[in-house]
N, C-alpha and C positions, 0 to 999 in steps of 0.2 A: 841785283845781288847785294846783299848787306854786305857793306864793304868793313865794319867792325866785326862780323861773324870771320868772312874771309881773312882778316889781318891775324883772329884769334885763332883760329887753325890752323895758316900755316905758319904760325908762331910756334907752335905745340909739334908741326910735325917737321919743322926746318931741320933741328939738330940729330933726330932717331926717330924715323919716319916708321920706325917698328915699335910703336908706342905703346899697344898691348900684347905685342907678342905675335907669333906667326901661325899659335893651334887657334883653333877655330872653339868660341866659349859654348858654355855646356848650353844657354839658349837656342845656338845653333843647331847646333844636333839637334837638339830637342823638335827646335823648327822642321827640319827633316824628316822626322819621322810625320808630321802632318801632312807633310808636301807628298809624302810616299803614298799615305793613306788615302788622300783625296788624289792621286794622278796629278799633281801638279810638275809643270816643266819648264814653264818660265819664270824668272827670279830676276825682281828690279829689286833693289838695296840700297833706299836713300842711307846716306850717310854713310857710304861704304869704305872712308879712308883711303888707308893704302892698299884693300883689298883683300884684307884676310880670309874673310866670309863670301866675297865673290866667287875667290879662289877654291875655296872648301867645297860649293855647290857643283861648278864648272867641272873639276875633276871627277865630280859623281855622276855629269851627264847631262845637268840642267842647262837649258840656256839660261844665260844670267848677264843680268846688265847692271851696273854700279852708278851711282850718282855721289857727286859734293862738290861744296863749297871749296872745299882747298886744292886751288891749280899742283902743290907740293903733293899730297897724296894722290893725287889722280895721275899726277908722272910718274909716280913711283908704282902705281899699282898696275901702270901700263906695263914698266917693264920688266916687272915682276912677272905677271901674265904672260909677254913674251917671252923668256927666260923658260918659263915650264910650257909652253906651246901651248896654252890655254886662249881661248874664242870667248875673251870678254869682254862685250863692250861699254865703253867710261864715258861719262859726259861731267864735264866741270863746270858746274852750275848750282844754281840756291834751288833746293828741292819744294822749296814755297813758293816757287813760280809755275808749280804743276797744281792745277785744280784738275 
């Protein structure tokens, strides 16, 4: 794990781990509507923060699983996820360790 990537993320999400907001951006959706059209139903999310867009997918039905670098947003997106009863699973990890 890059240990300057890791230091710079959760520098950024220590103090308001809700850095962009908690609606899901218009990419999102947008993404969605592809996933709809091609039957897709599993959802990995490198660099998934604290979980916005996990959460966005999860509540419409997908399985979805989150990745990052920041220990900080991957706690936060945990229980965030628990908080709404949502089956999302997190791993905290450098997403460039996945070939």
């Amino acid at each position: 794990m890059n240990q300057q990537q890791k230091a710079y993320w959760n520098s950024r999400f220590e103090d308001d781990c809700n850095v962009w907001g908690s609606t899901p951006s218009k990419s999102c959706i947008l993404a969605e509507k592809y996933f709809k059209k091609d039957s897709l139903k599993n959802i990995l999310i490198g660099g998934c923060g604290y979980g916005r867009h996990t959460e966005y997918f999860a509540s419409r039905g997908y399985i979805t699983s989150g990745l990052d670098i920041s220990d900080i947003a991957i706690a936060s997106a945990r229980k965030s996820a628990s908080l709404k009863d949502l089956d999302i699973k997190y791993c905290n990890s450098d997403r460039n360790l996945i070939n």
